[in-house]
Structures are given as structure tokens and as C-alpha cells.
C-alpha positions as CSV (number, residue, x, y, z in Angstrom):
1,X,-32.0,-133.0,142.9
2,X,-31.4,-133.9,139.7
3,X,-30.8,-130.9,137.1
4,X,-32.0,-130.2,133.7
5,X,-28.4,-131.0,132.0
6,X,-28.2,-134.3,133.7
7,X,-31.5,-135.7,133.0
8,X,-31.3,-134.6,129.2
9,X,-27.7,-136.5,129.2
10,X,-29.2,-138.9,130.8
11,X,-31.7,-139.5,128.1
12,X,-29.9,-138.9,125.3
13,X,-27.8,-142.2,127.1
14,X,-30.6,-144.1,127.6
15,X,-32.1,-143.3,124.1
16,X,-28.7,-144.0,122.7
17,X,-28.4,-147.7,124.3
18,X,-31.6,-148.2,123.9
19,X,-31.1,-147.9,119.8
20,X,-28.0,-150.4,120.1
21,X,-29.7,-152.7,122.0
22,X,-32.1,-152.7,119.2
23,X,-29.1,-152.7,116.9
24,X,-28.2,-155.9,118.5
25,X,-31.6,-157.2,118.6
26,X,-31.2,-157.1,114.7
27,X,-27.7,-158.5,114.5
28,X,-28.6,-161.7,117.0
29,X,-32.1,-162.3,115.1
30,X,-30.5,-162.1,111.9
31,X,-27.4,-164.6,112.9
32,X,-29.6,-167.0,114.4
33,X,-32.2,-167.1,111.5
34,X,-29.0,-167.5,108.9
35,X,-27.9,-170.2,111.2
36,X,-31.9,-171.8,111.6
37,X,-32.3,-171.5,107.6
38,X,-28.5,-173.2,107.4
39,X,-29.6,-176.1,109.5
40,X,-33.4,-176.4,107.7
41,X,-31.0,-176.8,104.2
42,X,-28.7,-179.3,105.8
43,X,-31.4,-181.6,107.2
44,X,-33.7,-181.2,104.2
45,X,-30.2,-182.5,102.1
46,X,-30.4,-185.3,105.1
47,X,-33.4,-186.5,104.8
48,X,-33.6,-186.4,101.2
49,X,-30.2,-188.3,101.7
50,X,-30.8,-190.8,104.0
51,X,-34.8,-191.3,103.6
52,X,-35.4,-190.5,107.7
53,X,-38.5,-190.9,109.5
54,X,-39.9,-186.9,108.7
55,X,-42.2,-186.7,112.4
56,X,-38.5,-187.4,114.5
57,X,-36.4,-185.0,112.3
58,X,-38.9,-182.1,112.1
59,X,-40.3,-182.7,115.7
60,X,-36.5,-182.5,116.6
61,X,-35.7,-179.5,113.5
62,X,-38.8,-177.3,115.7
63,X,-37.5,-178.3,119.1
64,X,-34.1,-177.2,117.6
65,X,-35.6,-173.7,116.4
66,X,-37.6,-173.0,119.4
67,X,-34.2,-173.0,121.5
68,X,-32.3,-170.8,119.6
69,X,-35.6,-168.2,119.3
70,X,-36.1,-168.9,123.3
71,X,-32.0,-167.9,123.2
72,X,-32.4,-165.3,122.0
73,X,-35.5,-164.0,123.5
74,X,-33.8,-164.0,126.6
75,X,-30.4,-162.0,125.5
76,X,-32.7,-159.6,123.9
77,X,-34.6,-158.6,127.0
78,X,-31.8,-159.1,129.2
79,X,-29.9,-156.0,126.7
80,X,-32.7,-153.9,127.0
81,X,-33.5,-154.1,130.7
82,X,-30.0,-153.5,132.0
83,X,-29.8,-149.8,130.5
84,X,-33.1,-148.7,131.7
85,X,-32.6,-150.3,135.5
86,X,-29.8,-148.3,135.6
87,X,-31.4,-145.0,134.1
88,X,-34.4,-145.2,136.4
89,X,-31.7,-145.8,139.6
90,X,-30.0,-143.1,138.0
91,X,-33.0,-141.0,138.1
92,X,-34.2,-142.1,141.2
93,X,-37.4,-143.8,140.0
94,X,-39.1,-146.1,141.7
95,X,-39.5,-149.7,140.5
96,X,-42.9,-151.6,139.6
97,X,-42.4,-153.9,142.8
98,X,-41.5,-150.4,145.0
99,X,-44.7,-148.9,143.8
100,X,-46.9,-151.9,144.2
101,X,-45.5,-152.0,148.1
102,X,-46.3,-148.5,148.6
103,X,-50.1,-149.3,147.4
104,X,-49.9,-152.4,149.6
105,X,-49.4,-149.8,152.2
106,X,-52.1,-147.3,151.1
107,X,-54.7,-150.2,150.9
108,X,-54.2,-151.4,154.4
109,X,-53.9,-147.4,156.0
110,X,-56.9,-146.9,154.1
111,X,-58.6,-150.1,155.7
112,X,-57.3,-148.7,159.2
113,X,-58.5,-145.2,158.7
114,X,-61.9,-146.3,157.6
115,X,-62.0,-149.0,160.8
116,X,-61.0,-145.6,163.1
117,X,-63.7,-143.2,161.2
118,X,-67.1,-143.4,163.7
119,X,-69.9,-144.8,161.1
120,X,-71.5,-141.5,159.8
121,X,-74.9,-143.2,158.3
């Protein structure tokens, strides 16, 4: 069983990572919209340059932007998702598939149970 003392430690750690994570979250979103505001200034000296078809260089300026943000999307929630599997396993809690099993289980006992129960009306 797991005692007061750990569980507040283990909080204050999961609290704790949880706020970097979001730290990071800040840090990554604020690098790749520096680096996505870089690149819209380059191509819009580009175009202005060169006189480009505009539908091909912003269809291929969104695609561009869309990447990075899907990137990013995808570091984020992998950052935030590692500390708290860990804290729940930690814990001993049980997952969203573990639970949905279990009421799998309770459906289909239920179903039996009922099947077994003489019909009383």
C-alpha cells in the first residue's frame, strides 16, 4: 500500500513535470512560430523578388506550417503523457483500456446473471 508521504512526493513530481512539460510546450511553440514567421518574411521577400505564382507558394507556405504545428503537436503530447503513465503505474492506477475491459467484463456477467435469474414477471 501506498503511504501518505509517497503519494504527496509523488504529486508534487508529477505536478512538478507536469509544469516543465508546459514550460517546454512554451519554449517549442515559441521556436517554431519564430522560425514559421522567419520563413513567411523570406518567402514574402521571394515572391516579391521573383514575381511567383502566389496559389503554389502559399498552398506550399500552409503545407509547410501545418507540419511544423503537427510536429509539434505530437512532441507536446508525447512530454505530457510520459510523466503521468508513469505516475499512474506508480500509483497503481488503472488505465482507460484496463477499465474499459473490466466493464467489458461486467456487461457480459451481467448478461449471464440475468440469462441464469428465473423470469419473475
Amino acid at each position: 500500500m501506498i503511504g501518505v508521504t509517497t503519494l504527496k512526493k509523488t504529486t508534487q513530481d508529477v505536478s512538478r513535470n507536469v509544469f516543465m512539460a508546459g514550460l517546454g510546450v512554451l519554449s517549442i511553440a515559441t521556436e517554431t512560430s519564430q522560425k514559421a514567421f522567419g520563413t513567411l518574411v523570406e518567402r514574402g521577400k521571394l515572391k516579391q523578388d521573383s514575381k511567383q505564382d502566389s496559389k503554389s507558394e502559399g498552398g506550399s507556405l500552409t503545407s509547410t506550417i501545418l507540419n511544423k504545428t503537427q510536429d509539434v503537436k505530437n512532441t507536446v503530447v508525447a512530454l505530457v503523457q510520459k510523466p503521468i503513465k508513469g505516475t499512474m503505474t506508480t500509483l497503481g492506477l488503472p488505465t482507460s483500456n484496463e477499465i474499459e475491459e473490466l466493464n467489458q467484463r461486467i456487461v457480459a456477467l451481467t448478461e449471464k446473471i440475468n440469462a441464469l435469474a428465473p423470469a419473475s414477471k
